[in-house]
C-alpha positions as CSV (number, residue, x, y, z in Angstrom):
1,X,0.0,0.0,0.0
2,X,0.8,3.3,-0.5
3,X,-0.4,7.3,-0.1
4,X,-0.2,9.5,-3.0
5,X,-0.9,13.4,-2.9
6,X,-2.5,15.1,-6.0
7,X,-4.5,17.8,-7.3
8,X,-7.5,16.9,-9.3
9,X,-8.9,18.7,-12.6
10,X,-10.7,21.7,-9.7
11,X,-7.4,22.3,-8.5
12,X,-8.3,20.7,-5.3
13,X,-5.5,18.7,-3.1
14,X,-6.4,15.0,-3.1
15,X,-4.8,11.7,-0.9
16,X,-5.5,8.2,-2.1
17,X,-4.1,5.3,-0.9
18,X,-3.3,2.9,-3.5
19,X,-2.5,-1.2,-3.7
20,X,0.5,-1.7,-5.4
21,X,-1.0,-2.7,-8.2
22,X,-3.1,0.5,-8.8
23,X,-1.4,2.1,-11.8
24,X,-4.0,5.6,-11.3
25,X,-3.3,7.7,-8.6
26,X,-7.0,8.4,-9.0
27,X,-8.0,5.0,-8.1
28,X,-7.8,3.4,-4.9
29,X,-9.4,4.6,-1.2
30,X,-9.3,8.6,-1.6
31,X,-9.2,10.3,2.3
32,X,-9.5,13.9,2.8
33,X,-11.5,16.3,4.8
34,X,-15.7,16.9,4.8
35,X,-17.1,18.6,2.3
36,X,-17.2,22.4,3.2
37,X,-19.7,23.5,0.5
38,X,-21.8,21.8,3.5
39,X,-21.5,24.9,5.6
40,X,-24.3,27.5,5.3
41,X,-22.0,30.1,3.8
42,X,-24.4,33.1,4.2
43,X,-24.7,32.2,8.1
44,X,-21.1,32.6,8.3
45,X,-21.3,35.6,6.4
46,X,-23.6,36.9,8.9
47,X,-21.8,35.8,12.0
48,X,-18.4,37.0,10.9
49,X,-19.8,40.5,10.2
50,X,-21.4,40.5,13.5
51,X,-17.9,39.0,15.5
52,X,-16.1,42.2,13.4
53,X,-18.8,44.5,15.0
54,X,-18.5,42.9,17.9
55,X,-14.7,43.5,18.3
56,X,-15.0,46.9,17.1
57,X,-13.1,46.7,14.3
58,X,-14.6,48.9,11.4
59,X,-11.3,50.6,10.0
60,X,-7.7,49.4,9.2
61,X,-6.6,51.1,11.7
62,X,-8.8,49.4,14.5
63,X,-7.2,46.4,12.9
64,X,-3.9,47.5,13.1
65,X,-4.7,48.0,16.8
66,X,-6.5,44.7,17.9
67,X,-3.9,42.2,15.9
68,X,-5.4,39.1,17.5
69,X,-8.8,40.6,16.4
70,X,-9.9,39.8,12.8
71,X,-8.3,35.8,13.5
72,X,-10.1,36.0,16.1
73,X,-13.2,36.9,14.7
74,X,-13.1,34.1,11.6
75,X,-12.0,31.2,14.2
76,X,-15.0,32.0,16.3
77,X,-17.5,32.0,13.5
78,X,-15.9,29.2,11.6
79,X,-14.2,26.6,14.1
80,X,-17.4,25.0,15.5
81,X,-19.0,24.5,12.2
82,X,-16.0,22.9,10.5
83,X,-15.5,20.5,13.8
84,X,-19.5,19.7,13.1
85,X,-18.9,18.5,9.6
86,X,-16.3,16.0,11.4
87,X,-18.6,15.0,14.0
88,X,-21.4,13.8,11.3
């Protein structure tokens, strides 16, 4: 057996693990992440907008000055929803 990385026709990163017999990289059992087109993008829209608001942070400059701020702000909105697509 073996693991092979590579990037299909979408441009998207891809693992299979092949027998080694497979000639295709495309063949074999393919492993990768849940499918994020799950997520409910305009709720996450929403909720980022609001985290932003929340955190004060309407200019560049109130960027510049909370540097933790706008991470901060996308990992609350998006880490429990990508963990969720794990758990199903």
């Amino acid at each position: 057996m073996k693991i092979t990385r590579w990037i299909d026709d979408s441009g998207y990163q891809r693992i299979s693990i092949l027998r080694d017999d497979d000639e295709d990289m495309t063949h074999g059992l393919r492993k990768g992440p849940p499918d994020v087109t799950a997520l409910d993008w305009d709720d996450i829209v929403r909720d980022l907008h609001n985290a932003l608001v929340g955190r004060n942070l309407f200019t560049y400059e109130d960027v510049l000055r909370s540097q933790n701020g706008v991470t901060s702000a996308i990992l609350s909105t998006l880490r429990r929803r990508v963990v969720g697509l794990y758990r199903q």
